[in-house]
C-alpha positions as a Markdown table, in Angstrom:
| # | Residue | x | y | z |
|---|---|---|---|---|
| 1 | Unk | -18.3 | 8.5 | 5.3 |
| 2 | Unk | -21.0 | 6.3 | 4.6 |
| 3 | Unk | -21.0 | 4.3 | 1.1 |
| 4 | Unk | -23.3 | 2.2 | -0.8 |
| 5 | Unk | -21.9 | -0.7 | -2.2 |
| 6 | Unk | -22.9 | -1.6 | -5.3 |
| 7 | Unk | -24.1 | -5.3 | -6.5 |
| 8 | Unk | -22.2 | -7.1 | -8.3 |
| 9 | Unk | -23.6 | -9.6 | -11.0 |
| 10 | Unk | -21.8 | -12.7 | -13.4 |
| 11 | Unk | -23.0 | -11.9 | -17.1 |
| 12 | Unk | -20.5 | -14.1 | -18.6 |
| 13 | Unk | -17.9 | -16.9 | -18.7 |
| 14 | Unk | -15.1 | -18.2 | -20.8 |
| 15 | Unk | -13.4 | -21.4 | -20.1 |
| 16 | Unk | -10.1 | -23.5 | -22.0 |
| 17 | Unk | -9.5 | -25.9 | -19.6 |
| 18 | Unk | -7.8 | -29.7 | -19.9 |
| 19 | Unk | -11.1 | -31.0 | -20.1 |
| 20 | Unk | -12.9 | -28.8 | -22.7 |
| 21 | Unk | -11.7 | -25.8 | -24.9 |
| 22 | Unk | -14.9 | -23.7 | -24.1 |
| 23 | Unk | -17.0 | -23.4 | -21.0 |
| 24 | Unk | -19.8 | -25.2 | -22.5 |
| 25 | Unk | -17.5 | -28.4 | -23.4 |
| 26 | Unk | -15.8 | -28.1 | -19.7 |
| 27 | Unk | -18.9 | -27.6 | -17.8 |
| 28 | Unk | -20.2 | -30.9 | -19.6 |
| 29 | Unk | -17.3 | -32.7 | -19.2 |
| 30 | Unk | -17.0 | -31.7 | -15.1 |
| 31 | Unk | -20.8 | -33.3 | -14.9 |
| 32 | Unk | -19.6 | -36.3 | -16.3 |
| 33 | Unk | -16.6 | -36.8 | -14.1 |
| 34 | Unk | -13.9 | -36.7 | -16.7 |
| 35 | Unk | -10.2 | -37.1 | -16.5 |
| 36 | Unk | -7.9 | -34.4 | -18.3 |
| 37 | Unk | -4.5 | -35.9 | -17.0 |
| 38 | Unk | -2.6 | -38.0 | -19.9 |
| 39 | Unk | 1.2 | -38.4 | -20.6 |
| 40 | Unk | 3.0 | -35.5 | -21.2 |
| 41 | Unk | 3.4 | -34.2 | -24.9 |
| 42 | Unk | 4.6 | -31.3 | -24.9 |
| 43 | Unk | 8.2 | -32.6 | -24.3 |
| 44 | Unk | 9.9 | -36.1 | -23.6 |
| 45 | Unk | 9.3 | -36.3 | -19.7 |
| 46 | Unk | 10.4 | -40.1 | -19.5 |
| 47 | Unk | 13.4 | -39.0 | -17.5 |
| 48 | Unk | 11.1 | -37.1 | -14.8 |
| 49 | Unk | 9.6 | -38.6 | -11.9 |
| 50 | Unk | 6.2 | -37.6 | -12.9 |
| 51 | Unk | 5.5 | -38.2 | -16.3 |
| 52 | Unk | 1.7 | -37.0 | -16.5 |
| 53 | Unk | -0.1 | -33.7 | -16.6 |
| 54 | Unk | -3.1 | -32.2 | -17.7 |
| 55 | Unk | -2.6 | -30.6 | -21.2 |
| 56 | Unk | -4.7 | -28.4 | -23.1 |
| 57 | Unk | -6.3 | -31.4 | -25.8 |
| 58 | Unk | -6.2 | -30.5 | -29.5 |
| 59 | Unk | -5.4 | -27.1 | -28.5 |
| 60 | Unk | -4.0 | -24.8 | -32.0 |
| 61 | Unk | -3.9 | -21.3 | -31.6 |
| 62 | Unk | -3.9 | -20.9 | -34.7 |
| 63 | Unk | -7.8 | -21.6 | -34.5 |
| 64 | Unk | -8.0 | -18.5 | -32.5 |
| 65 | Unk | -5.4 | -15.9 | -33.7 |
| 66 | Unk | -3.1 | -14.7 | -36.7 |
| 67 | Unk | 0.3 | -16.0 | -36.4 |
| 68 | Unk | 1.3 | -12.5 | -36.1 |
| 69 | Unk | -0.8 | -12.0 | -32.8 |
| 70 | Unk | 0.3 | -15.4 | -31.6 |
| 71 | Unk | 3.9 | -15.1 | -31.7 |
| 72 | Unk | 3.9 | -11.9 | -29.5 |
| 73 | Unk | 2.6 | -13.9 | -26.5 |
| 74 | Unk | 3.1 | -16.9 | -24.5 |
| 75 | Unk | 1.1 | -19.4 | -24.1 |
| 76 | Unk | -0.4 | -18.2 | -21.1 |
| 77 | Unk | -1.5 | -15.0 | -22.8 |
| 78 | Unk | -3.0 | -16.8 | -25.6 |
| 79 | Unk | -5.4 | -18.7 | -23.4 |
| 80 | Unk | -5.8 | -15.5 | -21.6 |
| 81 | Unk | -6.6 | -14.1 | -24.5 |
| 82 | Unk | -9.1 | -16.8 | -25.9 |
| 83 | Unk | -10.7 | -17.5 | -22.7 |
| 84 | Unk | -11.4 | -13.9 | -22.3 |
| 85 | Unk | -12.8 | -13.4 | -26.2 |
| 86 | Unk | -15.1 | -16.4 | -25.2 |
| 87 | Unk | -16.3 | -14.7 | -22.1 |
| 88 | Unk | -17.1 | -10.8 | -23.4 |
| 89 | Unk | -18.9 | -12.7 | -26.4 |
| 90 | Unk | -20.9 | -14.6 | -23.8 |
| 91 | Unk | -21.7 | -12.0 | -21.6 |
| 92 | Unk | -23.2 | -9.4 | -24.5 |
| 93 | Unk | -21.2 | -6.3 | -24.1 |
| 94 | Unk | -21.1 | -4.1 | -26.9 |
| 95 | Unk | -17.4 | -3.5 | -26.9 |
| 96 | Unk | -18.1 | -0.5 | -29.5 |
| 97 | Unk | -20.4 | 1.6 | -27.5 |
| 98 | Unk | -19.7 | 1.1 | -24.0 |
| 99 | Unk | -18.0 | 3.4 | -22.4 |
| 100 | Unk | -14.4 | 1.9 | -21.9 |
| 101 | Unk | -13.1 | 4.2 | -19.5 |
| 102 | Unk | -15.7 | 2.1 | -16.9 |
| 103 | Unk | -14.4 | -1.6 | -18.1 |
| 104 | Unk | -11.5 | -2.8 | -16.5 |
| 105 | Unk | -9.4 | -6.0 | -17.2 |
| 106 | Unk | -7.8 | -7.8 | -13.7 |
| 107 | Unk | -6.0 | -10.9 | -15.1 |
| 108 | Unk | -4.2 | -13.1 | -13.2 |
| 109 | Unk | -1.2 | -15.7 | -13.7 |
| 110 | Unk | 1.0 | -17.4 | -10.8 |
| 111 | Unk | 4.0 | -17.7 | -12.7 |
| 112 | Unk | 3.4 | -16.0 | -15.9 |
| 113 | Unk | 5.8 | -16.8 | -19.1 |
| 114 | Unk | 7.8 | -19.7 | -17.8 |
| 115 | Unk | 8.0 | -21.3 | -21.7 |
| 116 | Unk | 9.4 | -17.9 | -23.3 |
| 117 | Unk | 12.0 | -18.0 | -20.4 |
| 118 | Unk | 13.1 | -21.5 | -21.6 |
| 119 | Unk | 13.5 | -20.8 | -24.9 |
| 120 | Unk | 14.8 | -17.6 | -24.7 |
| 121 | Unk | 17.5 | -19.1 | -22.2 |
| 122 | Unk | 18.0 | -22.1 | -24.1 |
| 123 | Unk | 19.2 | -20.2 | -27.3 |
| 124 | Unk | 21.0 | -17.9 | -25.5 |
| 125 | Unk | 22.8 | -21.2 | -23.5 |
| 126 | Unk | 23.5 | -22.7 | -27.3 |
| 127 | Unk | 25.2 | -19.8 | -28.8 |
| 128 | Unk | 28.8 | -18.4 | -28.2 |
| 129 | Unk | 27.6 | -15.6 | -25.3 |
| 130 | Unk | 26.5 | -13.2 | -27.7 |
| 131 | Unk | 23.1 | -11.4 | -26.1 |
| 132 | Unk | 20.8 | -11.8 | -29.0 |
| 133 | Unk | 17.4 | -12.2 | -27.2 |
| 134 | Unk | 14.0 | -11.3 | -28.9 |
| 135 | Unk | 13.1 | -7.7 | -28.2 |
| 136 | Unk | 9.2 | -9.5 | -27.2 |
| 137 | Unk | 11.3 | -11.4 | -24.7 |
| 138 | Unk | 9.9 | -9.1 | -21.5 |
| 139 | Unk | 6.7 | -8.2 | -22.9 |
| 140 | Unk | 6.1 | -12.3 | -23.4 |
| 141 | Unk | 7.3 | -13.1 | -20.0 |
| 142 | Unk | 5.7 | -10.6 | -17.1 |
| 143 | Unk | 2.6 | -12.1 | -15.8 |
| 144 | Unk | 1.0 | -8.6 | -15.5 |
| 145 | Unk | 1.1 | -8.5 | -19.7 |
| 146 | Unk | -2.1 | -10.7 | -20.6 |
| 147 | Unk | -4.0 | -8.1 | -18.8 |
| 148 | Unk | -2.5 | -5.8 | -20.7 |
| 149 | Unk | -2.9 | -7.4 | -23.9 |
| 150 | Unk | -6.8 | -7.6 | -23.5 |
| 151 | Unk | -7.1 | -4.2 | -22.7 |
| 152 | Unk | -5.9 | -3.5 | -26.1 |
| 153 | Unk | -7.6 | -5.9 | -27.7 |
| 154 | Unk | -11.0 | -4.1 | -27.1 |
| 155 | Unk | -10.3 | -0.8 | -25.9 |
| 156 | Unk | -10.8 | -1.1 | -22.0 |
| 157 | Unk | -9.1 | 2.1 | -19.7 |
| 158 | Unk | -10.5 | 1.2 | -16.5 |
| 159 | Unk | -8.3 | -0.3 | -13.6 |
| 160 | Unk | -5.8 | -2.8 | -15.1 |
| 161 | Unk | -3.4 | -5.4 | -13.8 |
| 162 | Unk | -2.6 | -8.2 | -12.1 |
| 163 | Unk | -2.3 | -9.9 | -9.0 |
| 164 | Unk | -0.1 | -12.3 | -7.7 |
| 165 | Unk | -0.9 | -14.7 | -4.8 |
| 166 | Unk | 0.7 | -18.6 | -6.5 |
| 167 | Unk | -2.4 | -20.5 | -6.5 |
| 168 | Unk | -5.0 | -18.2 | -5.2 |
| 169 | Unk | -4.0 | -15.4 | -8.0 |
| 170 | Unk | -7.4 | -15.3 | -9.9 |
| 171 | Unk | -9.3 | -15.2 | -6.7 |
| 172 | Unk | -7.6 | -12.3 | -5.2 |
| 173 | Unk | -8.2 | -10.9 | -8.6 |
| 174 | Unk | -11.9 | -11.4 | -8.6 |
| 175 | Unk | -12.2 | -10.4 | -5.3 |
| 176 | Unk | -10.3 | -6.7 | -6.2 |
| 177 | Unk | -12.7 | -6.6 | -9.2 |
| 178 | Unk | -15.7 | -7.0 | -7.3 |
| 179 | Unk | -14.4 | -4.3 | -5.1 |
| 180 | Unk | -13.6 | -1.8 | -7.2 |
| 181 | Unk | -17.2 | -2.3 | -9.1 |
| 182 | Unk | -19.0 | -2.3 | -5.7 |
| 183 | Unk | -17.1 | 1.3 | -5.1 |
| 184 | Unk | -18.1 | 2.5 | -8.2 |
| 185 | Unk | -14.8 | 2.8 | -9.8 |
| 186 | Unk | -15.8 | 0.3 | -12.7 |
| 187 | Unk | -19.2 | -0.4 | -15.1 |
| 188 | Unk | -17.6 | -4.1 | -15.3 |
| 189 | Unk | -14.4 | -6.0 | -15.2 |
| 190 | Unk | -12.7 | -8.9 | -16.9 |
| 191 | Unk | -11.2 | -11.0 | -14.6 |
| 192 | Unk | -9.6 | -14.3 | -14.5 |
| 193 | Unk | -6.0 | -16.1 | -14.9 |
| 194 | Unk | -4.2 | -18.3 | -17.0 |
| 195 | Unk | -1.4 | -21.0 | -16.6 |
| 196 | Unk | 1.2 | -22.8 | -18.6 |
| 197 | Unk | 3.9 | -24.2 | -16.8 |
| 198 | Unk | 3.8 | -27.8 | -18.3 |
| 199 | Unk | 7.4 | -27.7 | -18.6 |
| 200 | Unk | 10.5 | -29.2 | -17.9 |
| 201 | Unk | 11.2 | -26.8 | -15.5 |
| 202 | Unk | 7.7 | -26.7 | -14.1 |
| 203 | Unk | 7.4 | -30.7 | -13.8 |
| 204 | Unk | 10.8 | -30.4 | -12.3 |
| 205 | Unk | 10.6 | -27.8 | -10.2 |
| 206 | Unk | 7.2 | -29.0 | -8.4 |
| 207 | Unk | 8.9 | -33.0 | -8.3 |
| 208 | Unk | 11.7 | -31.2 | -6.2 |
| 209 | Unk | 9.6 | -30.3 | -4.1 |
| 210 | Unk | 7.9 | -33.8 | -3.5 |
| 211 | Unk | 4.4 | -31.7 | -4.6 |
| 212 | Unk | 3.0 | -34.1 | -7.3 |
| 213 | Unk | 1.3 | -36.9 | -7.9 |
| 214 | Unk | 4.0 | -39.8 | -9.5 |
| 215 | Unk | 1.6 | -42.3 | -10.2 |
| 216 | Unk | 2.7 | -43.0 | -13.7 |
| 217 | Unk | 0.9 | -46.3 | -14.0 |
| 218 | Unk | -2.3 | -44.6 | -14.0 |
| 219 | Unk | -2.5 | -40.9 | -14.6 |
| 220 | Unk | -5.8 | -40.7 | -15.1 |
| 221 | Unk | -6.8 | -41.6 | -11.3 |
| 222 | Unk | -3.4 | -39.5 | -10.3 |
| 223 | Unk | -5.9 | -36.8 | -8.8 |
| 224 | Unk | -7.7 | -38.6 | -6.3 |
| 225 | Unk | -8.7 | -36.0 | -3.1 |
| 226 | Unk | -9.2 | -36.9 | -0.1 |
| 227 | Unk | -8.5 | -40.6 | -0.8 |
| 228 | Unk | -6.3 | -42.6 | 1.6 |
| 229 | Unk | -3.5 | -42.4 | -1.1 |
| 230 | Unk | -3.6 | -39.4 | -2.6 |
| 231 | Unk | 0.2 | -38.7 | -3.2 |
| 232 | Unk | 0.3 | -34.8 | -4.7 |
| 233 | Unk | -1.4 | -32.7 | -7.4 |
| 234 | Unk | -1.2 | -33.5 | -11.0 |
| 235 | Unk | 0.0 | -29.9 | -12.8 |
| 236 | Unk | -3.0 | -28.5 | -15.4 |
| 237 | Unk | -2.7 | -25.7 | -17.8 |
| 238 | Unk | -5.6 | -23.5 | -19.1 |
| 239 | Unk | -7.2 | -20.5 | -18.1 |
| 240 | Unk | -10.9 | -19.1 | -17.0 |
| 241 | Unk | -12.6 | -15.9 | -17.1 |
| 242 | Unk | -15.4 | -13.9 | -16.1 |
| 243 | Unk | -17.5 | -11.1 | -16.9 |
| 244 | Unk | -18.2 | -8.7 | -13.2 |
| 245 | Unk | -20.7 | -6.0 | -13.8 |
| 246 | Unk | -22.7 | -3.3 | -11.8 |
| 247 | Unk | -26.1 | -4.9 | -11.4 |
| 248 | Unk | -28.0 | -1.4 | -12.6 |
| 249 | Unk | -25.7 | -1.8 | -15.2 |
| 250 | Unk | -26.6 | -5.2 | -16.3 |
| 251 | Unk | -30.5 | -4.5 | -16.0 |
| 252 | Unk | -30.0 | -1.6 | -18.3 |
| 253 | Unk | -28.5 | -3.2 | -21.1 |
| 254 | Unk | -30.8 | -6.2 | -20.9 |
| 255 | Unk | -27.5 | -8.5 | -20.2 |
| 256 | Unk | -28.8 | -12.5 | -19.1 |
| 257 | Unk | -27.6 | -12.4 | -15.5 |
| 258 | Unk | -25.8 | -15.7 | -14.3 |
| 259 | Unk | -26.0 | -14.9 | -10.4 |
| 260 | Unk | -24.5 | -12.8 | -8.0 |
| 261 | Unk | -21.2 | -12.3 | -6.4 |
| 262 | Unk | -22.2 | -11.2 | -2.9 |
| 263 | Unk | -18.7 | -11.6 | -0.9 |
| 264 | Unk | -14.8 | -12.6 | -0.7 |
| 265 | Unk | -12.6 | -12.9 | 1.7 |
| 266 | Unk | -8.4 | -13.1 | 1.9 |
| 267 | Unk | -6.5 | -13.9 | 4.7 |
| 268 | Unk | -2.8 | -15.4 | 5.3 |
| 269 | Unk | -1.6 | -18.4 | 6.9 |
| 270 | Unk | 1.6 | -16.8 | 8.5 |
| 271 | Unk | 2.7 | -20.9 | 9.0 |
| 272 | Unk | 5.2 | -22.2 | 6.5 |
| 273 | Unk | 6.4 | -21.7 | 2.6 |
| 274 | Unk | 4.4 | -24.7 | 1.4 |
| 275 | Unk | 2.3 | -26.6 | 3.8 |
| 276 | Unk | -1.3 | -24.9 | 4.9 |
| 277 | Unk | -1.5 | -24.7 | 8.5 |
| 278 | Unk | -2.2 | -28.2 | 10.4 |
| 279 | Unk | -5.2 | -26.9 | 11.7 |
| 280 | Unk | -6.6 | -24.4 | 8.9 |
| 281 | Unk | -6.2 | -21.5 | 10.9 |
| 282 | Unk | -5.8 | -19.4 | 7.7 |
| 283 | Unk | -8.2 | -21.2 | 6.3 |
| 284 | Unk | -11.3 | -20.7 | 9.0 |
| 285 | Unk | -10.5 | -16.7 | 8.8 |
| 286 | Unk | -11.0 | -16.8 | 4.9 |
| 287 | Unk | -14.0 | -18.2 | 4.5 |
| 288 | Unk | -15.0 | -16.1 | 7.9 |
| 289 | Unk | -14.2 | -13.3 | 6.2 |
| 290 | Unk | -16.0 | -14.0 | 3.0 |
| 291 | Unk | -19.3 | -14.8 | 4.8 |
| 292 | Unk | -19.4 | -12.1 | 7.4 |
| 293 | Unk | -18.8 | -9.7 | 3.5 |
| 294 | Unk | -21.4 | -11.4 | 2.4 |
| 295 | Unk | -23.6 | -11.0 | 5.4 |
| 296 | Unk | -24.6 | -14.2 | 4.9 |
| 297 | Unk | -24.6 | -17.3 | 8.1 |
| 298 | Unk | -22.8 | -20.6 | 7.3 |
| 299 | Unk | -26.6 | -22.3 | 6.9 |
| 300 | Unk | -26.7 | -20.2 | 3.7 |
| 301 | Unk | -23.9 | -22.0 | 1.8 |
| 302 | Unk | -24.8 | -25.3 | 0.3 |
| 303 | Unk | -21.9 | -26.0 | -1.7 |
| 304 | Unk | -18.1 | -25.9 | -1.5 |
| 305 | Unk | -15.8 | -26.1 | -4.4 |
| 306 | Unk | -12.6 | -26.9 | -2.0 |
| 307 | Unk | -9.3 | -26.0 | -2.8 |
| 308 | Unk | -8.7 | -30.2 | -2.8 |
| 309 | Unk | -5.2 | -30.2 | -4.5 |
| 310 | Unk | -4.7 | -34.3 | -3.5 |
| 311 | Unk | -2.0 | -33.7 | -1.3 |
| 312 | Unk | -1.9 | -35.8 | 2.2 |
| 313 | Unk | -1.8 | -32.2 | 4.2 |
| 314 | Unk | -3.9 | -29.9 | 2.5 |
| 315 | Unk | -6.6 | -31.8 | 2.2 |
| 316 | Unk | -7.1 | -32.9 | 5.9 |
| 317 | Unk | -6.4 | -29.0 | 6.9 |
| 318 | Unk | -9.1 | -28.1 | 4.4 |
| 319 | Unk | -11.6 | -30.1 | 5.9 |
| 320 | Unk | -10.7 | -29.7 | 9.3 |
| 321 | Unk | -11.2 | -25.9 | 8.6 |
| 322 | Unk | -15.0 | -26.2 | 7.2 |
| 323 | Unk | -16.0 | -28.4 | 10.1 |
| 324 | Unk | -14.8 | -25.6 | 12.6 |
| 325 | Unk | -16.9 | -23.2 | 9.7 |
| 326 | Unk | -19.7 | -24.9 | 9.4 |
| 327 | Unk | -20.3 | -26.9 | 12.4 |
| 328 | Unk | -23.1 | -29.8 | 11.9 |
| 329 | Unk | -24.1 | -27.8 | 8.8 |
| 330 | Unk | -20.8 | -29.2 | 7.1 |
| 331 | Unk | -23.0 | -32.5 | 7.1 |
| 332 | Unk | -25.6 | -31.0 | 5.2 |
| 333 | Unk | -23.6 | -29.1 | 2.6 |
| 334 | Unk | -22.2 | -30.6 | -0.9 |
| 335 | Unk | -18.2 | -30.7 | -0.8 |
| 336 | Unk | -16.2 | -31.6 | -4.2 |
| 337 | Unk | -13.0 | -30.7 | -5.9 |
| 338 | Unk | -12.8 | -30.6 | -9.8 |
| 339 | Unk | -9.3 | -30.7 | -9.6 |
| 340 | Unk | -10.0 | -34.3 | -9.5 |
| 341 | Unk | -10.9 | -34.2 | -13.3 |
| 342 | Unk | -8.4 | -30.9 | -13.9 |
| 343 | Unk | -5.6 | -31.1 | -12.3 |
| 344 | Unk | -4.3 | -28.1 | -10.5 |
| 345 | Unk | -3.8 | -25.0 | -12.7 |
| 346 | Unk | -1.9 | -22.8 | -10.0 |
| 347 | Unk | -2.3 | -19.1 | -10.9 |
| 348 | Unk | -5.6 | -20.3 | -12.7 |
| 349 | Unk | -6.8 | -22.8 | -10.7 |
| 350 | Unk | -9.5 | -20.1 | -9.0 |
| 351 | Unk | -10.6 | -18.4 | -12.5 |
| 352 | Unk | -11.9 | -22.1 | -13.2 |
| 353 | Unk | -13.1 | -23.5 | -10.3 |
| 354 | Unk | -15.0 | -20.1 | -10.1 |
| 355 | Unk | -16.4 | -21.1 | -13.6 |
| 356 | Unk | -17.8 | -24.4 | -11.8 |
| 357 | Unk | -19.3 | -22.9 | -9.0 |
| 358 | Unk | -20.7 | -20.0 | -11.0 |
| 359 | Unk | -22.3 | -22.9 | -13.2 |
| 360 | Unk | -23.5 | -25.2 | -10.2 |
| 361 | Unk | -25.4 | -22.3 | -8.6 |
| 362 | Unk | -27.2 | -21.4 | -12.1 |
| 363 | Unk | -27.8 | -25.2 | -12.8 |
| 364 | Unk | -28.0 | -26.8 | -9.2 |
| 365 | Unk | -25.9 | -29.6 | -9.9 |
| 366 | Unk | -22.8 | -30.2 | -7.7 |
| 367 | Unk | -19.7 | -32.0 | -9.8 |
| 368 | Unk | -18.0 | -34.5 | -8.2 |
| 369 | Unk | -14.7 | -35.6 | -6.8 |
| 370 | Unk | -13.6 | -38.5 | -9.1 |
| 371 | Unk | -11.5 | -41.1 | -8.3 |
| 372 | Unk | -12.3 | -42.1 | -4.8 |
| 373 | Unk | -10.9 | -45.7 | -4.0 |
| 374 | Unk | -10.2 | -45.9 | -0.6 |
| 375 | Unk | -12.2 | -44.2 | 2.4 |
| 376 | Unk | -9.3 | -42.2 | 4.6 |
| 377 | Unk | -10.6 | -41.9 | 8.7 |
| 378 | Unk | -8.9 | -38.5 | 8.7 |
| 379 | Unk | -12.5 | -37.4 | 7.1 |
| 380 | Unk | -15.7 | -37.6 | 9.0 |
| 381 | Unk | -17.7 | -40.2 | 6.9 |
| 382 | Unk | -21.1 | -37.9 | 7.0 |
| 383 | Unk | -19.5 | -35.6 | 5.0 |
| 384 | Unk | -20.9 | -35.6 | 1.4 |
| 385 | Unk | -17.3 | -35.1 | -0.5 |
| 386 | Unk | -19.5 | -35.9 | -3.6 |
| 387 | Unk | -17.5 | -38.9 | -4.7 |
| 388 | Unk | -17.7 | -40.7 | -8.2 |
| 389 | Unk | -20.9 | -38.8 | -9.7 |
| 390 | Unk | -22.3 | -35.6 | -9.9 |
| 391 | Unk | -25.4 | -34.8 | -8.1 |
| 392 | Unk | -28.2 | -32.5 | -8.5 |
| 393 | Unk | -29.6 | -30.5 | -5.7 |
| 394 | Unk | -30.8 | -26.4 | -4.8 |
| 395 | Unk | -27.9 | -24.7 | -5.0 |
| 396 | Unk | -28.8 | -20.7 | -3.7 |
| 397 | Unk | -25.3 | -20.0 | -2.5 |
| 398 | Unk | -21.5 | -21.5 | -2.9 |
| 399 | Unk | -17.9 | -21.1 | -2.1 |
| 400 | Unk | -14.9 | -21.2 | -3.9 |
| 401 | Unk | -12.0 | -21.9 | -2.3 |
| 402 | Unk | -8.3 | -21.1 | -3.7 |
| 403 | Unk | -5.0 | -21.2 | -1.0 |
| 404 | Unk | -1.4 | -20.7 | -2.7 |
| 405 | Unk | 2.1 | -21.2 | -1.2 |
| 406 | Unk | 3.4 | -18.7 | 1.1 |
| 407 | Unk | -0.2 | -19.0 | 3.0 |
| 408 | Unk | -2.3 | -17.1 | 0.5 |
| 409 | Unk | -6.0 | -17.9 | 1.2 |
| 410 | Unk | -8.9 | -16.5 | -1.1 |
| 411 | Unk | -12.7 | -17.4 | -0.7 |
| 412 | Unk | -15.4 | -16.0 | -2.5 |
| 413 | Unk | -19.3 | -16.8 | -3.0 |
| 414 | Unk | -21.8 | -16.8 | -5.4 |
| 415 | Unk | -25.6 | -17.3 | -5.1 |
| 416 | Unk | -28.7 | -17.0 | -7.1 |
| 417 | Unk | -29.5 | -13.6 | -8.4 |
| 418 | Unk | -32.7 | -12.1 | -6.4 |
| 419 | Unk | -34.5 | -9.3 | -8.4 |
C-alpha cells in the first residue's frame, strides 16, 4: 500500500534551560557563548568529587504555577510543564477550538523523578519503618507522567507518552511525533523532555562512573569539547519543547512557520553500556538513516549540532563518524556543541539542542563551542568545530545529534521551509 507522507512543519518553541528561562533569553545567551555551569546550590556538594553543575538560575515555580499544581509534580514535570506553556503560546494554537482528539503530547525524560525518590526515601529512612509515603509519590516519580500532565492541562487525546532512550530520549520522541503526523494519525504534537537530576544521587551516581567533568577550580570552562583536556560532561537540568504540526495544517490557520522537519533517523550501537563505539559505527548508520528519510545528500547539510558531551571517547568517535558521513564536505560544514555553554541535560539534552538548531536554520547563525584552549590532533584541523564565537552563515539544512548509554543513537534534520 502506497502512502503519502505528510510534511511536517516547527510552529513553536519553549525553552528553560541553565542559560535562559525562555527560548528567547537561551537562544541569546547561546549566540553569546555563555557559561551556565556554577557551584552547586541545590545541596552541599563539598564532599563530592564534582562540585559544579548547570542549575536552572533564579528559577521559582511559583512564577509559573499555584502551589497547589506545583506540589503534585517534580521538578522535571514542572519545567515540562513551563517549557511546554511557553511553546503552545508561541506557536498560536487555539487550544479552545482545535480539535484535540488530533493533538498529541510525546514528552520525554531519561530518568524522570529522581528528587521525589530522595525525599520520599529519605523520610521513610528517618522514621521507625512505618510506610507512610505520599499517595502523589508514583504519579511524581514515572517519567511517562509530564506527558500526561500536559495533556490535561489543555485537553489533548491524541497519542500520548513517552520514550525512553537515556540521553537521546527527546529525539526518539521527536522523531515518533513526526511519524505519527506524517501518517496522519495527528494535526500536531507536543514534544520534548525535561531533566532534573542535580542531586546527590545524580552527581554521585555519574562521579562513580568517572563520567564528569571534576574541574572544580574552574567550572565555568568544565565543558570544553573536543579540547585536548576535556575530562567528562558537566550535568544540566532544564527542559525544551516543540510545537510539530501537519504543514496543510499550519497554512490553514495562518500559524508563522519556523522550518521544516524533513527526516530522523535511530540506530543502536550494539558495543558497550557506556562508551560509543570507537569507530562510530552506530553513529555513521544514524545520521545515514536520517538523510537517506530525508532524501536529502550529505552536501545538503550545513550545520551539525553534535552530540559533544566533553568526554575523551565520545567526542573523537563523533567526529570520526561525520568524516566517514560527510567526506570532504565535513570541511565545508559548521560543527558546534552547546553543551559547551549547557552542560548535558541527559533525557533533555535533544529537546534543547533541537531548540538551537531549529533557531540556527531560521536565523543562519551557527553557536559556538566555548571553551577551547588547547587544539587535540585526534581532530582534523580543517574542521570548523566553531570555537570561541558564534558565526553567521546560510543555514538551509541541519542535524541534531543525540546518543545515550546503552548505544542509543537519534539524528534528526531541519531546513528552511519551501512553500
Amino acid at each position: 500500500m502506497n502512502v503519502t507522507l505528510k510534511r511536517v512543519v516547527v510552529t513553536g518553541l519553549g525553552a528553560l534551560t541553565p542559560i535562559g528561562n525562555t527560548t528567547s533569553e537561551y537562544w541569546n545567551a547561546l549566540i553569546n557563548g555563555v557559561s551556565g555551569a556554577d557551584f552547586i546550590k541545590q545541596f552541599d556538594a563539598e564532599k563530592f568529587k564534582t562540585k559544579f553543575a548547570c542549575e536552572l538560575k533564579n528559577f521559582n515555580v511559583d512564577d509559573y504555577m499555584e502551589k497547589k499544581e506545583s506540589k503534585r509534580l517534580d521538578r522535571f514535570s514542572q519545567v515540562a510543564m513551563i517549557a511546554a506553556a511557553e511553546a503552545i503560546q508561541h506557536s498560536g494554537l487555539d487550544t479552545a477550538n482545535v480539535d484535540k482528539d488530533r493533538i498529541g503530547v510525546i514528552f520525554s525524560s531519561g530518568i524522570g523523578g529522581m528528587i521525589t525518590f530522595i525525599e520520599e526515601m529519605t523520610a521513610y529512612n528517618k522514621g521507625d519503618g512505618t510506610p507512610r509515603f505520599n499517595p502523589f509519590f508514583i504519579p511524581k516519580l514515572i517519567l511517562d507522567i509530564a506527558a500526561g500532565h500536559i495533556s490535561m492541562k489543555y485537553g489533548f487525546r491524541g497519542p500520548n507518552f513517552a520514550t525512553v532512550s537515556a540521553c537521546a530520549s527527546a529525539t526518539h520522541g521527536m522523531i515518533d511525533a513526526l511519524t505519527y503526523i506524517r501518517l496522519g494519525k495527528a494535526d500536531a504534537i507536543v514534544t520534548g523532555g525535561s531533566e532534573a537530576v542535580v542531586t546527590q544521587s545524580g552527581i554521585g551516581g555519574f562521579n562513580a562512573m568517572k563520567a564528569l567533568s571534576e574541574r572544580n577550580d574552574d567550572p565555568k570552562t568544565a565543558s570544553r569539547p573536543f579540547d585536548l583536556d576535556r575530562d567528562g560532561f558537566v550535568l544540566g537540568e532544564g527542559g525544551g519543547c516543540v510545537i510539530l504540526e501537519e504543514y496543510e495544517h499550519a497554512k490553514r490557520r495562518g500559524a508563522n512557520i519556523i522550518c521544516e522537519v524533513v527526516g530522523g533517523g535511530m540506530s543502536a550501537d550494539a558495543y558497550h553500556l557506556t562508551a560509543p563505539h570507537p569507530e562510530g559505527l552506530g553513529v555513521i548508520n544514524v545520521m545515514n538513516y536520517a538523510l537517506e528519510d530525508a532524501q536529502m545528500k550529505p552536501e545538503d547539510i550545513d550545520y551539525i549540532n553534535v552530540h559533544g558531551t566533553s568526554t575523551p571517547i565520545g567526542d573523537i568517535a563523533e567526529i570520526t563518524a561525520i568524516q566517514k558521513v560527510f567526506g570532504e564536505h565535513a570541511f565545508k560544514m559548521n560543527i558546534s556543541s552547546t553543551k559547551s555553554m549547557t552542560g548535558h541535560l541527559l533525557g533533555a539534552a535533544g529537546a534543547i539542542e533541537a531548540v538551537a538548531t531549529i533557531l540556527s536554520v531560521k536565523n543562519d547563525i551557527v553557536p559556538p563551542t566555548i571553551n577551547h584552549f588547547t587544539d587535540d590532533p585526534a581532530f582534523d584541523p580543517r574542521l570548523n568545530l566553531t570555537f570561541h564565537k558564534a558565526q553567521h552563515r546560510t543555514v538551509n539544512a541541519a542535524i541534531s545529534n543525540t546518543f545515550g548509554f546503552g548505544g542509543h543513537n537519534a539524528s534528526v534534520i531541519f531546513k528552511k521551509i519551501e512553500e
